[in-house]
mmCIF file of the C-alpha atoms, coordinates in Angstrom:
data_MODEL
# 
_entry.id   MODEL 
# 
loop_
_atom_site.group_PDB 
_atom_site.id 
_atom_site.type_symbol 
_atom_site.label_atom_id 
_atom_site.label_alt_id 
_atom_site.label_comp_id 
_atom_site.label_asym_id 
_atom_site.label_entity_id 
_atom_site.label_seq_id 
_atom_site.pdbx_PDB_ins_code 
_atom_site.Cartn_x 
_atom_site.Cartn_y 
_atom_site.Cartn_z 
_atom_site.occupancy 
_atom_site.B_iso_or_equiv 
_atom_site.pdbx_formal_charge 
_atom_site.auth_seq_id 
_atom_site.auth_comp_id 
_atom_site.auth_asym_id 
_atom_site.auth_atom_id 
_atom_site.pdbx_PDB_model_num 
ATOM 1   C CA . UNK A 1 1   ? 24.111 -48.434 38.826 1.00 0.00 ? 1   UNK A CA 1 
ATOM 2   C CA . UNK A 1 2   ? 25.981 -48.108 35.296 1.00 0.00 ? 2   UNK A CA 1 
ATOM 3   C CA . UNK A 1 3   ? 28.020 -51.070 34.387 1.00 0.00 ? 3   UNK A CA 1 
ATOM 4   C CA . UNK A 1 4   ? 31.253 -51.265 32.749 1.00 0.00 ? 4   UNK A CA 1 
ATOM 5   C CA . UNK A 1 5   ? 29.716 -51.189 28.924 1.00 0.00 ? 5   UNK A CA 1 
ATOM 6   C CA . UNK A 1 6   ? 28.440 -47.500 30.447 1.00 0.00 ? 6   UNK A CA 1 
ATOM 7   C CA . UNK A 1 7   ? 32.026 -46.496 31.499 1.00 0.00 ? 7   UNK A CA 1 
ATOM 8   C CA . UNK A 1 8   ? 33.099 -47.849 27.960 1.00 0.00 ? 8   UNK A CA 1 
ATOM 9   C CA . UNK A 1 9   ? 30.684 -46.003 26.252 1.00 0.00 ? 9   UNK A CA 1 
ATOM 10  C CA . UNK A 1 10  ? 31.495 -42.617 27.796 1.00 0.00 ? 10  UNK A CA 1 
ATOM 11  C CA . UNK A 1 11  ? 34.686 -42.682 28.088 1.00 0.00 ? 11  UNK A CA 1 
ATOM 12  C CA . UNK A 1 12  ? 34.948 -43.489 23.821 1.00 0.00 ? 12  UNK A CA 1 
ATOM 13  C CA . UNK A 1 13  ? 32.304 -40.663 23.438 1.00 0.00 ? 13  UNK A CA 1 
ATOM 14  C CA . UNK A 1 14  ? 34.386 -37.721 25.359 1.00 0.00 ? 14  UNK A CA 1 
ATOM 15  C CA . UNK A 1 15  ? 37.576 -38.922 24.066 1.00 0.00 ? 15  UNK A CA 1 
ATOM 16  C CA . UNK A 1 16  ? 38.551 -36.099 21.767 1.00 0.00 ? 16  UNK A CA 1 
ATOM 17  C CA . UNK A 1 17  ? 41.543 -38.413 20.040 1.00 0.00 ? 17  UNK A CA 1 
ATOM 18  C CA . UNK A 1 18  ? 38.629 -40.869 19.228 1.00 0.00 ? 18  UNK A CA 1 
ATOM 19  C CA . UNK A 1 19  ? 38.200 -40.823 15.861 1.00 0.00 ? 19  UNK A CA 1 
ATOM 20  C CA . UNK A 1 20  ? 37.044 -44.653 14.840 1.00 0.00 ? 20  UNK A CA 1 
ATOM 21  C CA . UNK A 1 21  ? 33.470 -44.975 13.845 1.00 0.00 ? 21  UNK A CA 1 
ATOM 22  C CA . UNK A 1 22  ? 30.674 -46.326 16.655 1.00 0.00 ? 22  UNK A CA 1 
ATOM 23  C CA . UNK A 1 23  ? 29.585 -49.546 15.114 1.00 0.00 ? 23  UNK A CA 1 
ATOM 24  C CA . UNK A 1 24  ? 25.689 -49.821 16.541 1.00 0.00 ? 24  UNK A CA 1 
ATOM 25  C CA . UNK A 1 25  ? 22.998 -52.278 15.645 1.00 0.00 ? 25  UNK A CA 1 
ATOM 26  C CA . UNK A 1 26  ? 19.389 -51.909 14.774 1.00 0.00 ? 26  UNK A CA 1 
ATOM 27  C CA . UNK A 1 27  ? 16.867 -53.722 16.711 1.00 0.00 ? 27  UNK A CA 1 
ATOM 28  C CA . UNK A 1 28  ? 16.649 -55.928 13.190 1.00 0.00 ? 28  UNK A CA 1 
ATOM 29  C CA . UNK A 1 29  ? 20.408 -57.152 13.810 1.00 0.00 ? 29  UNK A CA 1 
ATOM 30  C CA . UNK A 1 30  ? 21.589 -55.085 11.420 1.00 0.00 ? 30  UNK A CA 1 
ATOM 31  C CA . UNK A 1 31  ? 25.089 -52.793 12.060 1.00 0.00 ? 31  UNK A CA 1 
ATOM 32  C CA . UNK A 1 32  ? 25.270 -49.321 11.496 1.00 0.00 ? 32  UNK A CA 1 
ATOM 33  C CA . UNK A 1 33  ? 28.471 -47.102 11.356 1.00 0.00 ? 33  UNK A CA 1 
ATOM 34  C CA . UNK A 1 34  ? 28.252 -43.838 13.069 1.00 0.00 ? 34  UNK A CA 1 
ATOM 35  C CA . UNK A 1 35  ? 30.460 -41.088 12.897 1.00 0.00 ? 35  UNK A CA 1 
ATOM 36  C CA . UNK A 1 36  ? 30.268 -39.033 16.452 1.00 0.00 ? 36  UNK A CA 1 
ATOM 37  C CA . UNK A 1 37  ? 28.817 -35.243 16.463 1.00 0.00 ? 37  UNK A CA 1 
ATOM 38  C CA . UNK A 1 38  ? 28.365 -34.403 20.057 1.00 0.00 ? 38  UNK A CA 1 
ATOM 39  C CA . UNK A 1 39  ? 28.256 -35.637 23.469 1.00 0.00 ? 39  UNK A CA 1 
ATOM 40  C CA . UNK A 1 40  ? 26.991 -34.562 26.369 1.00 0.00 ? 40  UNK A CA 1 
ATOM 41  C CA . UNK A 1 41  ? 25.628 -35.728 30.271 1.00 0.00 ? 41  UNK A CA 1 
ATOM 42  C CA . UNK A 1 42  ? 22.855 -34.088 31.610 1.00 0.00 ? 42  UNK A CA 1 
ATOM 43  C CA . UNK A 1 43  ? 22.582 -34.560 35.272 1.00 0.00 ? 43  UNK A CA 1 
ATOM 44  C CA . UNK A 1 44  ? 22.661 -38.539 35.390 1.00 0.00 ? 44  UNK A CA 1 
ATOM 45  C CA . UNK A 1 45  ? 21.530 -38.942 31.921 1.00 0.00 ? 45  UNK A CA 1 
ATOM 46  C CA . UNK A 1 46  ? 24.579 -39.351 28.933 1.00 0.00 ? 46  UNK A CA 1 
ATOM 47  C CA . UNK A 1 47  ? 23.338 -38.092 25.397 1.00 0.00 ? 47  UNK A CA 1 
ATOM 48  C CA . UNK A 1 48  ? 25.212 -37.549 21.619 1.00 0.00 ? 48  UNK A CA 1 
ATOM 49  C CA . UNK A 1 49  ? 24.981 -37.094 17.929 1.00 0.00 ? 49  UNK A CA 1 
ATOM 50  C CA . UNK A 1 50  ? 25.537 -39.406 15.661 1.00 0.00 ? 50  UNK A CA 1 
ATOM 51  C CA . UNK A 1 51  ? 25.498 -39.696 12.010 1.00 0.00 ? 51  UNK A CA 1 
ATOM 52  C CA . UNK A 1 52  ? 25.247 -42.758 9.742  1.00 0.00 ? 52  UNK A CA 1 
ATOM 53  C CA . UNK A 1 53  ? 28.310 -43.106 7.363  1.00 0.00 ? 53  UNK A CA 1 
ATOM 54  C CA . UNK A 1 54  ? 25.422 -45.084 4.766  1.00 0.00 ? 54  UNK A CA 1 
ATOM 55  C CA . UNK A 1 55  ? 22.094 -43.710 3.638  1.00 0.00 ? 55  UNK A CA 1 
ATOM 56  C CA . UNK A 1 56  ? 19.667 -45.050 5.757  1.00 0.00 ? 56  UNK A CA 1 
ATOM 57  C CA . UNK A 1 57  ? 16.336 -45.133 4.487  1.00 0.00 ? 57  UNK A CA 1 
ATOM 58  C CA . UNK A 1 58  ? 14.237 -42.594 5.606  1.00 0.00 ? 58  UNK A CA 1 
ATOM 59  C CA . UNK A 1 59  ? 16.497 -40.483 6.754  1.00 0.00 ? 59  UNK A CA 1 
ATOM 60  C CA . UNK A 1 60  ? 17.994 -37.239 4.661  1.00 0.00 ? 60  UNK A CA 1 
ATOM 61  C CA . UNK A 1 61  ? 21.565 -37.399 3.484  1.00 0.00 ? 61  UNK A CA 1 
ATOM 62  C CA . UNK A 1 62  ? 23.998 -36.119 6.525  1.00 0.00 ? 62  UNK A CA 1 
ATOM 63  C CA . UNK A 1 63  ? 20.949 -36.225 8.509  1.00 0.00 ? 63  UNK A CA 1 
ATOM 64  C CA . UNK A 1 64  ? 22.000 -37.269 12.365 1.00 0.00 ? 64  UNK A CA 1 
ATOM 65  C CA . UNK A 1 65  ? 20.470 -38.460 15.199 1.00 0.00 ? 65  UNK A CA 1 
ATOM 66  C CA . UNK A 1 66  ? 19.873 -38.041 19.251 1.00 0.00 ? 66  UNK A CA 1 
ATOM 67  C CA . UNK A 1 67  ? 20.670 -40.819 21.199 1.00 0.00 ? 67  UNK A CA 1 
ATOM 68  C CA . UNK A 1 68  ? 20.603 -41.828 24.986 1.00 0.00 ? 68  UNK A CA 1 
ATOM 69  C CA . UNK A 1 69  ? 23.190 -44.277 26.892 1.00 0.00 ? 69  UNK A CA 1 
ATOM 70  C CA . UNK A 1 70  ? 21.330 -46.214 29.667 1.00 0.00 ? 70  UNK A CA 1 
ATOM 71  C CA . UNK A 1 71  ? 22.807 -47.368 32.437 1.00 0.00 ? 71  UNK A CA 1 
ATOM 72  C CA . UNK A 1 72  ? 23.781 -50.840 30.362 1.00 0.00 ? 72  UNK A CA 1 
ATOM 73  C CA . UNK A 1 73  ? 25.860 -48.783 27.504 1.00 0.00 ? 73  UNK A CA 1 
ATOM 74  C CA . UNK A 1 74  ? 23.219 -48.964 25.583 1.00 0.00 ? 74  UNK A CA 1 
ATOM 75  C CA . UNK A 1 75  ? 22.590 -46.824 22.558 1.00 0.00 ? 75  UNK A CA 1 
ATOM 76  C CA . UNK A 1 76  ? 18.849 -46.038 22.362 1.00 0.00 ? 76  UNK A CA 1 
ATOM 77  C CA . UNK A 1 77  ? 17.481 -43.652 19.523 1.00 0.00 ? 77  UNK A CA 1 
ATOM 78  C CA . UNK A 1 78  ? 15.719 -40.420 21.484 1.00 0.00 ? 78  UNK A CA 1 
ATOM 79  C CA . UNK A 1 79  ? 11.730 -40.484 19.716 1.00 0.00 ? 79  UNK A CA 1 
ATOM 80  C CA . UNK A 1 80  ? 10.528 -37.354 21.622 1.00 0.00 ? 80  UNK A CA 1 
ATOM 81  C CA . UNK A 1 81  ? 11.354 -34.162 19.516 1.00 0.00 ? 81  UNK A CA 1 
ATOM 82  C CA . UNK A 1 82  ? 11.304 -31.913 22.552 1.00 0.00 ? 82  UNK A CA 1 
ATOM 83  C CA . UNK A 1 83  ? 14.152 -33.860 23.901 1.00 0.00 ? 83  UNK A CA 1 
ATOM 84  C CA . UNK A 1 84  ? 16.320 -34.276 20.718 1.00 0.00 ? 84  UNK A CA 1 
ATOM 85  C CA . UNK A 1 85  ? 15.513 -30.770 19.814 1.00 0.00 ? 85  UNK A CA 1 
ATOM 86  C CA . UNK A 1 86  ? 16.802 -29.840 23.367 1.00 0.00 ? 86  UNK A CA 1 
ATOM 87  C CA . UNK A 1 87  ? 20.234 -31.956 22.656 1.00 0.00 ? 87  UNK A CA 1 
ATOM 88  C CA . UNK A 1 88  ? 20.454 -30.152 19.226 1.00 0.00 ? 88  UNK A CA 1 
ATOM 89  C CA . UNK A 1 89  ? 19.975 -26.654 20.821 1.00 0.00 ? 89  UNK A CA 1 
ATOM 90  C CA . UNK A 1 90  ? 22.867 -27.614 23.128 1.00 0.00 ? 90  UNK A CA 1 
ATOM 91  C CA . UNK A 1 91  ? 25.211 -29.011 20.503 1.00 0.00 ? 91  UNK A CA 1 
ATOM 92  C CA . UNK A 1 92  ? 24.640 -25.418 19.182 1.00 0.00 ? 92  UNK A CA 1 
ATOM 93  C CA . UNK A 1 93  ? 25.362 -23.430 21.592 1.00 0.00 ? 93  UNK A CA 1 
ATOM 94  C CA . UNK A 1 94  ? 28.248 -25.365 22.170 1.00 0.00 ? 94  UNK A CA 1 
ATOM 95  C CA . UNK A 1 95  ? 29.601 -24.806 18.745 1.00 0.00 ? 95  UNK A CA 1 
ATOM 96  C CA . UNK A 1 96  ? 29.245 -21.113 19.331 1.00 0.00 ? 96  UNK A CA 1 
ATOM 97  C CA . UNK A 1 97  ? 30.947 -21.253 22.256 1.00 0.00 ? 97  UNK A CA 1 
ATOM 98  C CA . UNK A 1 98  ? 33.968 -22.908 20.733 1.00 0.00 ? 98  UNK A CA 1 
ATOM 99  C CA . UNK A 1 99  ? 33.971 -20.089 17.791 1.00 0.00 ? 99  UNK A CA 1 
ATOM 100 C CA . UNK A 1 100 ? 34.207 -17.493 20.180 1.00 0.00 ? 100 UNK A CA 1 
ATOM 101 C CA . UNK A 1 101 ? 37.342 -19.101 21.357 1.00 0.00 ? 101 UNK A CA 1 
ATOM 102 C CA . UNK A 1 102 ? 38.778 -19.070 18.679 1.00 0.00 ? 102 UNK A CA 1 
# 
């Protein structure tokens, strides 16, 4: 059963007026601002893009990253490629689709 930070979380995510950063925190306490790519729910699962607003270490300026919502509202980093690759592919397809709209 998703809770009410789940409802939250999705609701800020497909809100297209939404424009504030997603503050998150690392597992180290740390917080991280996040400016929103792309969201999507497959079947039961909710996914998006997010990228840092700060160089992270590690990770390549304007880099962003797949992440999962469980069913707590809680943003969890996707670690299998296959998966985030998946989420990319349909972030791009999307953005194709909205070109042809246009």
């Amino acid at each position: 059963m998703k809770n009410r930070n789940y409802e939250i979380a999705k609701k800020t995510l497909f809100d297209a007026d939404e424009r504030r950063p997603l503050t998150l925190h690392d597992g180290r306490g740390t917080k991280l601002d996040f400016e929103q790519v792309f969201a999507m729910e497959r079947g039961e699962e909710l996914y998006c893009i997010l990228r840092p607003l700060a160089i992270v270490e590690g990770l390549r300026p304007h880099a962003a990253l797949v992440f999962s919502v469980d069913s707590e509202g809680v943003f969890r980093a996707v670690k299998e490629k296959q998966l985030s690759d998946e989420i990319f592919a349909e972030y791009y397809t999307a953005l194709q689709e909205a070109e042809k709209k246009e």
